[in-house]
C-alpha positions in Angstrom: 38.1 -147.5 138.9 38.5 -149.4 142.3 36.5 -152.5 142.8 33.4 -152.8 145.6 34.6 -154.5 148.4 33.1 -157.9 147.9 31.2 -158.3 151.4 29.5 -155.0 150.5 28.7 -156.9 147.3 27.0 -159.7 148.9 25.3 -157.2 152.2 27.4 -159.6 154.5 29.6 -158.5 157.3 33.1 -159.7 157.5 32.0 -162.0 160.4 29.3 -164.0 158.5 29.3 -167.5 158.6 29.1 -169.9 155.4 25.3 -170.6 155.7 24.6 -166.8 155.5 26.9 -166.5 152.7 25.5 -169.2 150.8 22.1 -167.8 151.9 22.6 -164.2 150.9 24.2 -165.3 147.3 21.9 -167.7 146.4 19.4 -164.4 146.9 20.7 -162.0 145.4 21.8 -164.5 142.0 18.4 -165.3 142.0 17.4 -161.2 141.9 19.8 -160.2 139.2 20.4 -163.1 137.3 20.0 -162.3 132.9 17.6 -165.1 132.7 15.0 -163.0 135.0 16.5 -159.7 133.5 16.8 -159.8 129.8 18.1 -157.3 128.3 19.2 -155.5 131.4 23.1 -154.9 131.0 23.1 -153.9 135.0 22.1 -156.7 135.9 24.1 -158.9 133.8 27.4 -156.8 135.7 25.7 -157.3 139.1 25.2 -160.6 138.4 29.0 -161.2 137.5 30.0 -158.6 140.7 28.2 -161.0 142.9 29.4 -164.4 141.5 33.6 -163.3 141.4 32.6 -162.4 145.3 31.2 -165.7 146.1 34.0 -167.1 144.6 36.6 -165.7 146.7 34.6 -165.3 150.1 33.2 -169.4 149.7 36.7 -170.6 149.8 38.8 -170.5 153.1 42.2 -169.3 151.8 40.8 -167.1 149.6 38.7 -165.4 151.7 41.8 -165.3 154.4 43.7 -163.6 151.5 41.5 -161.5 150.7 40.6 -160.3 154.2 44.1 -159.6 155.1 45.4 -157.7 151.2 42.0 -157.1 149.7 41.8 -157.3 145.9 45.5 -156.5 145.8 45.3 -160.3 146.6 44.6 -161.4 143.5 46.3 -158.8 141.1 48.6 -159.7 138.8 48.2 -163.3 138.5 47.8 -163.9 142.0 45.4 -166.6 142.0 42.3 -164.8 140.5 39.0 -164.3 142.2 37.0 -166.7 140.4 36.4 -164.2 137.1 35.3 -166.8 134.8 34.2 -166.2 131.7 30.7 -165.2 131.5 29.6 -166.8 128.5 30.9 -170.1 129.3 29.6 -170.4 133.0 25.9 -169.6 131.4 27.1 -171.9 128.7 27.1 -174.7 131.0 24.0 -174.2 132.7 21.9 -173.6 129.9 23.6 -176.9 128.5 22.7 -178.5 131.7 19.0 -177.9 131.3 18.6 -178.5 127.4 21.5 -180.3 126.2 19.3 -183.6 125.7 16.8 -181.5 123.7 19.5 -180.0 121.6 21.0 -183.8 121.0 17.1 -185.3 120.3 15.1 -187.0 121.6 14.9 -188.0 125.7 16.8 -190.6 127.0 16.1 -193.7 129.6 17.7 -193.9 132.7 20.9 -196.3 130.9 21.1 -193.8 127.8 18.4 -195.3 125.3 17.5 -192.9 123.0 13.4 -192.8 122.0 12.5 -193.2 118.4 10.5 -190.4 117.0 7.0 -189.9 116.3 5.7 -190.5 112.8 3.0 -188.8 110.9 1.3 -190.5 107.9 -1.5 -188.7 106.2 -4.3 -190.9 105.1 -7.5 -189.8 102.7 -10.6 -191.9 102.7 -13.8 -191.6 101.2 -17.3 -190.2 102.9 -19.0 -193.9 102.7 -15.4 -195.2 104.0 -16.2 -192.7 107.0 -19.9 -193.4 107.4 -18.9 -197.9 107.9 -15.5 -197.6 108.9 -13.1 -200.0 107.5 -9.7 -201.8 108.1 -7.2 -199.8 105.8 -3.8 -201.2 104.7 -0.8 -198.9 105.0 2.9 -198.8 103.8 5.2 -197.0 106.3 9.1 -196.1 105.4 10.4 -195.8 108.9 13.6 -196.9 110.8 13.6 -200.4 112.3 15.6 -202.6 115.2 18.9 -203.6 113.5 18.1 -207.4 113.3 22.4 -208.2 112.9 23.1 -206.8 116.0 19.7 -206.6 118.0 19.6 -203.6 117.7 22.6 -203.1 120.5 24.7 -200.9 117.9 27.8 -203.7 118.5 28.9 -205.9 115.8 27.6 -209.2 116.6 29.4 -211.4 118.6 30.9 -208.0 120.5 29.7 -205.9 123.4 30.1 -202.4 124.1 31.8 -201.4 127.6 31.0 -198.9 129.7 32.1 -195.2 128.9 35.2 -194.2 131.2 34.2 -190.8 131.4 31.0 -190.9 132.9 31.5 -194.2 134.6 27.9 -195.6 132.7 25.9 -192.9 133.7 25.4 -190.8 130.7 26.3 -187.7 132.5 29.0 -185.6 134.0 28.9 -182.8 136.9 31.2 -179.6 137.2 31.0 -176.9 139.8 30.8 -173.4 139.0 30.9 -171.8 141.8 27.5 -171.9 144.0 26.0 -174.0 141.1 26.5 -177.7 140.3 26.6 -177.9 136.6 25.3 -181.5 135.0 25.7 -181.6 131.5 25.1 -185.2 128.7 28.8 -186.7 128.7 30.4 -185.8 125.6 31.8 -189.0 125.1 29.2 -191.4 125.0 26.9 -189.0 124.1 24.4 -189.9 127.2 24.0 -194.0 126.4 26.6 -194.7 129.4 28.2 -197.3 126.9 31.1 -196.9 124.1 31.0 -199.0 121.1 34.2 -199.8 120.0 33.4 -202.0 117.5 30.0 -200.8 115.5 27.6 -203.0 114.0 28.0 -202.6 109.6 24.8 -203.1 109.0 23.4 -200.3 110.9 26.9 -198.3 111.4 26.4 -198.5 114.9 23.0 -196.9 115.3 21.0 -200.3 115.9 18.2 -199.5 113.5 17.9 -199.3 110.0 15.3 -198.0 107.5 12.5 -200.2 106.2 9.5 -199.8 104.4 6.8 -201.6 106.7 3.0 -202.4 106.0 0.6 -202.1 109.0 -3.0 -202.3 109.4 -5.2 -199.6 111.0 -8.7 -200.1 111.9 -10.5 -196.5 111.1 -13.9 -196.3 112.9 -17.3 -195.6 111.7 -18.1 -191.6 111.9 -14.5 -190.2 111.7 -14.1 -186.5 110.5 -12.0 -184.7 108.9 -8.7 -184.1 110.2 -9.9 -187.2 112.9 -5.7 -188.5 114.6 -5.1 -192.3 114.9 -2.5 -193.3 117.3 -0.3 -196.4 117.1 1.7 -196.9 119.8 4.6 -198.4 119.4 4.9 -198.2 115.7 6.9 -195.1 115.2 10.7 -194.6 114.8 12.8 -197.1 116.5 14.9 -195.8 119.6 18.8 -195.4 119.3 20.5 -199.1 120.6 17.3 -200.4 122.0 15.5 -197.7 123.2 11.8 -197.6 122.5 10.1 -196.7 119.6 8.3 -193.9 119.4 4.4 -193.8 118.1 2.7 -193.6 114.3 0.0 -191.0 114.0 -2.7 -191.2 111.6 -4.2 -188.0 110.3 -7.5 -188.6 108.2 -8.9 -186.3 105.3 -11.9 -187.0 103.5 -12.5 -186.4 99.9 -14.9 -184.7 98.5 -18.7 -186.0 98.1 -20.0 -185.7 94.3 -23.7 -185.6 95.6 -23.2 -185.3 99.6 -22.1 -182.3 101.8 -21.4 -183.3 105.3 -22.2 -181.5 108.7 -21.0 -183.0 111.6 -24.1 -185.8 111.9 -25.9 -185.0 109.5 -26.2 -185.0 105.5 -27.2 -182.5 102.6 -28.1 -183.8 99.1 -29.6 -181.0 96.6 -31.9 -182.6 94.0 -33.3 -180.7 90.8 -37.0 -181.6 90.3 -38.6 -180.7 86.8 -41.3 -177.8 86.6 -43.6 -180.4 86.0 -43.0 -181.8 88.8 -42.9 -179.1 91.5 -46.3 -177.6 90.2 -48.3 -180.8 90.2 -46.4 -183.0 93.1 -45.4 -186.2 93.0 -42.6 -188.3 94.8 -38.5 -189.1 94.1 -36.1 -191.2 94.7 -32.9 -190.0 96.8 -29.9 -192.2 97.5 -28.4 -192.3 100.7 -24.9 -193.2 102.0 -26.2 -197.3 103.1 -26.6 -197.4 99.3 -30.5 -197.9 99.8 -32.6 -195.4 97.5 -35.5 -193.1 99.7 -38.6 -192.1 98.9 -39.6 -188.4 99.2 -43.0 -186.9 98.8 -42.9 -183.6 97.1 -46.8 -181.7 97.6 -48.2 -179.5 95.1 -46.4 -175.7 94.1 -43.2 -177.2 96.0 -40.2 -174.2 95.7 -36.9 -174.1 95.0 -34.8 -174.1 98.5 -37.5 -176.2 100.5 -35.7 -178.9 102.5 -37.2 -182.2 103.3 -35.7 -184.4 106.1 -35.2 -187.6 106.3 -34.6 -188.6 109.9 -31.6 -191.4 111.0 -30.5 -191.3 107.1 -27.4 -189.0 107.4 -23.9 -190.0 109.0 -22.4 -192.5 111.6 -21.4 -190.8 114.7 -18.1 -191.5 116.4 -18.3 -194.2 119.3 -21.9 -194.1 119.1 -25.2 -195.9 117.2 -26.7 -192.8 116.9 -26.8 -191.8 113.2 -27.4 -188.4 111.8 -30.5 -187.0 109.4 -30.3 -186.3 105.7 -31.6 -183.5 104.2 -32.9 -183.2 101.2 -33.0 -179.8 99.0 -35.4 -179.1 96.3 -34.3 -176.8 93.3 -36.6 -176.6 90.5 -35.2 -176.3 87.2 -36.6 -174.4 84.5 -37.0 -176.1 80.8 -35.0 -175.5 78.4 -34.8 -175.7 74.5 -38.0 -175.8 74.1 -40.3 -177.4 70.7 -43.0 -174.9 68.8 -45.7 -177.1 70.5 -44.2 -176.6 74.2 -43.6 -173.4 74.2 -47.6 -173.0 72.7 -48.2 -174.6 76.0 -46.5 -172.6 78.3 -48.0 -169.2 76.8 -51.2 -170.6 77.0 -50.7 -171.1 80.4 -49.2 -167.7 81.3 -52.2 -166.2 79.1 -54.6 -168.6 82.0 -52.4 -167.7 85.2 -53.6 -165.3 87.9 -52.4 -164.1 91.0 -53.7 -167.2 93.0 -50.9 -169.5 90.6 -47.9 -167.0 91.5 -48.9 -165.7 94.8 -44.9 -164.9 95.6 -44.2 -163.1 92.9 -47.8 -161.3 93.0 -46.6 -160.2 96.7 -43.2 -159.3 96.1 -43.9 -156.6 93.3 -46.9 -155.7 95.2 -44.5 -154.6 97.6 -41.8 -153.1 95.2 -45.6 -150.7 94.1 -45.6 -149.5 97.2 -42.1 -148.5 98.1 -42.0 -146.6 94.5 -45.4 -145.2 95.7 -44.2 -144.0 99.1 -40.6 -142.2 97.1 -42.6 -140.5 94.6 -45.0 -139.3 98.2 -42.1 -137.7 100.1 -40.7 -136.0 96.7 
């Protein structure tokens, strides 16, 4: 199968200047390159068609060559037209654009490496949320390398600049219309060689150690609430900077408390007794002080009392939530002769006025039977 001619390739003319062939390339790469085609094997071929023509039509004696023999130019090892191999040339540029995140973390401009963030999960109690409190920590994370200051270089040694790269962490290669920049793979991207490593950190200028830090957990915080420490993550690779420490709270569970957002729930149990005649309790609250809650006469189970600025801390603010306060009534049990004499004595007195909910609701379930048995 012959070849295209390559100006036809490119939808130059043979008397177009370098600008328009630079111009019309970097078009027509940009139209069928894989990256904006995936998938699309006719692209991928276009894409190559186009590149092995740029080759040989960007470069003088080439393009004379080629102008004067056509492809018979460069057949049989005469001086090939710039067919590359395909995977390496996108190889390189993918290298060139995510090398460093392949490698780790980023680098400074003279080749420090950034130590990494840390997590440390933390799990305090509701009443450590509702005052907030200083809380002690022990963190196993890497350090500065204090032999060799955390340069990497056994003390009383330096490293020297890396040859290949010349101290700048990175080399450049053409390929063709692009400039490829890729990390050096000598040095890695620090700029510097170590010839001689530090032994107490192998040449990485940190080492692992377990530290104890202090971190100062406000008043309010929620579940799943993040504390940053800056500064107090990994250390960075010879020097670089350390990355930060991320505290992630959980709170345990209440045994008499539910939480939501500001505010409180508490659900007491009042005797029969109690809820018939009326009276008043005692509630604890979070501050530790004990509240006094008026209950009136035929109180049910499920009615809420609030109490108002007795509930949670908020964040950042003096505002404080309510607490609310749920009534169930719990019926007696194991009962003496004498008290159960009492209560059927009672039932034997009762009326509709003593139970006027349940009265209602069956006077309701009569009439719905009533109104099936109708339409029968």
């Amino acid at each position: 199968m012959s070849k295209r001619d390559y100006y036809e390739i490119l939808g130059v003319s043979r008397t177009v200047t370098d600008v328009e062939l630079k111009s019309s390339f970097r078009k027509l790469a940009m139209q069928h390159h894989p990256d904006r085609n995936p998938g699309d094997k006719q692209a991928e071929i276009k894409f190559k068609e186009i590149n092995e023509a740029y080759q040989v039509l960007s470069d003088g004696q080439k393009r004379a060559a080629y102008d004067r023999f056509g492809h018979q130019a460069f057949e049989n090892g005469g001086g090939g037209g710039g067919q590359a191999d395909f995977s390496d040339f996108m190889s390189d540029i993918f290298d060139s654009f995510f090398g460093d995140a392949r490698r780790g973390g980023p680098r400074n401009a003279n080749g420090r490496e950034r130590g990494a963030d840390l997590r440390y999960n933390l799990e305090i109690g509701l009443e450590e949320a509702f005052t907030g409190k200083n809380a002690s920590i022990r963190v196993p994370t890497s350090v500065s390398c204090e032999a060799c200051s955390g340069t990497g270089a056994k003390p009383g040694s330096k490293s020297r600049q890396c040859p290949t790269c010349g101290g700048h962490g990175r080399v450049r290669a053409n390929q063709g219309f692009f400039s490829v920049e890729r990390t050096c793979p000598t040095c890695n991207g620090r700029g510097e060689v170590i010839d001689d490593p530090c032994k107490n950190c192998q040449g990485t200028g940190r080492v692992t150690r377990e530290r104890t830090l202090s971190v100062n957990i406000p008043a309010g915080v929620e579940d799943g609430t993040r504390i940053r420490l800056a500064g107090e993550g990994e250390a960075g690779l010879r020097g670089g900077p350390a990355g930060d420490l991320y505290i992630f709270l959980s709170l345990k569970p209440h045994p008499i408390f539910q939480r939501d957002g500001a505010d409180l729930f508490c659900r007491v149990p009042i005797g029969l007794v109690s809820a018939a005649l009326g009276g008043e309790i005692e509630v604890p609250t979070l501050s530790g002080e004990q509240a006094r809650v008026k209950i009136p006469e035929g109180t049910q189970t499920g009615k809420q009392f609030r109490l108002k600025g007795k509930g949670m801390s908020v964040l950042r603010s003096r505002e404080v939530g309510d607490l609310y306060i749920q009534v169930v009534v719990e019926t007696p049990q194991k009962l003496t002769a004498r008290q159960r004499e009492l209560l059927e004595e009672f039932e034997r007195e009762s009326s509709q006025n003593t139970h006027p909910e349940t009265a209602g609701f069956f006077g309701r379930v009569k009439d719905f039977l009533g109104g099936l048995g109708g339409t029968a």
